[in-house]
C-alpha positions as CSV (number, residue, x, y, z in Angstrom):
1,X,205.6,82.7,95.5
2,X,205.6,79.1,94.5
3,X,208.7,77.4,92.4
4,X,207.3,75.0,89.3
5,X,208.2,72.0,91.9
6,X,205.6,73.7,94.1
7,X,202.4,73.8,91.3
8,X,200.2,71.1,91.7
9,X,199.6,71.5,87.7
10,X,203.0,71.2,86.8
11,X,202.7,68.1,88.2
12,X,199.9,66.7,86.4
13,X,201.3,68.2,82.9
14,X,204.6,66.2,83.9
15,X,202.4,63.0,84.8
16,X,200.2,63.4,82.2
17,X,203.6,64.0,79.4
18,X,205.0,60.7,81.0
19,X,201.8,58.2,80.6
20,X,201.7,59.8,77.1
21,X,205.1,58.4,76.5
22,X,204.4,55.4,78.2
23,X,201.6,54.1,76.2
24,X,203.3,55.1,72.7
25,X,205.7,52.6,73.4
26,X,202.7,50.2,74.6
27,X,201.3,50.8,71.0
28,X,204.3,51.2,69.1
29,X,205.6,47.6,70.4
30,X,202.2,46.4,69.7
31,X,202.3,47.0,66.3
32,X,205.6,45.5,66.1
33,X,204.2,42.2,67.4
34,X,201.4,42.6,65.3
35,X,203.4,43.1,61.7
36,X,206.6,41.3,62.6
37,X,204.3,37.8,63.6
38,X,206.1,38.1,66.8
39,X,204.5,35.1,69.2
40,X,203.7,35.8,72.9
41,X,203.5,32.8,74.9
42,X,201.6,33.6,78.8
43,X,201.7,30.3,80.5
44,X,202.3,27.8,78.2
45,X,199.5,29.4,75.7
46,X,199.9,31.7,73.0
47,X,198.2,34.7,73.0
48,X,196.0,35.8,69.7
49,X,197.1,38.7,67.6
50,X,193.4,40.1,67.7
51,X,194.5,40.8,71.1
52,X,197.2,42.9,70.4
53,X,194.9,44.8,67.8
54,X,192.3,45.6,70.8
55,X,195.8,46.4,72.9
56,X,197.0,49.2,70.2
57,X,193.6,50.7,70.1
58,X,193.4,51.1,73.8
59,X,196.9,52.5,73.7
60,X,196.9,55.2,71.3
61,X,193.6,56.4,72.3
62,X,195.2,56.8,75.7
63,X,198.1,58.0,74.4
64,X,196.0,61.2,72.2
65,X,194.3,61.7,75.1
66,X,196.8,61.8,77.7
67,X,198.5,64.4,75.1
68,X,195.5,66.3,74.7
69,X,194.9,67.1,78.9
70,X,198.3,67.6,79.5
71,X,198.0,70.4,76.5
72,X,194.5,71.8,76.8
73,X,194.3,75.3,76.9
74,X,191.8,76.1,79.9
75,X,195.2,75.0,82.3
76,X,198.4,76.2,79.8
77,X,196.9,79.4,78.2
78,X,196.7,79.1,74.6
79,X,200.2,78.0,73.7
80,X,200.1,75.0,75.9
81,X,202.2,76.7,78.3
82,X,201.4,78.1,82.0
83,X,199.7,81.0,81.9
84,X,201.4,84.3,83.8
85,X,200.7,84.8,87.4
86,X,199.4,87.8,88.6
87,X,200.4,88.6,91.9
């Protein structure tokens, strides 16, 4: 018998859970620079807030679907949760 440390899905749902996380701040501190008219300089050159728009968009859609594999229900039964095992 395997311990959840073991399961190569727990893994992946943990993964998954964390890059979730990851680009909700991504999008969440783009939209700050977006409606606070935050400036980013790279280099000497300030960078366009259209590019922050494309940035956001990118994110969250990363960020639903990062949410959406690490809940599907083919892998977590249909809770979202690991399904029994049957010995």
């Amino acid at each position: 018998m395997q311990g959840k440390e073991g399961c190569s899905c727990c893994r992946k749902h943990l993964a998954g859970i964390i890059s979730a996380i990851l680009f909700l701040i991504i999008f969440v501190a783009q939209l700050l620079r977006i409606f606070m008219g935050w400036s980013l300089m790279i280099n000497g050159d300030e960078v366009p807030v259209w590019g922050s728009w494309i940035v956001a968009i990118i994110a969250i859609i990363m960020t639903i679907w990062n949410f959406k594999c690490c809940c599907c229900k083919r892998c977590h039964g249909s809770k979202g949760h690991m399904p029994p095992r049957t010995p």
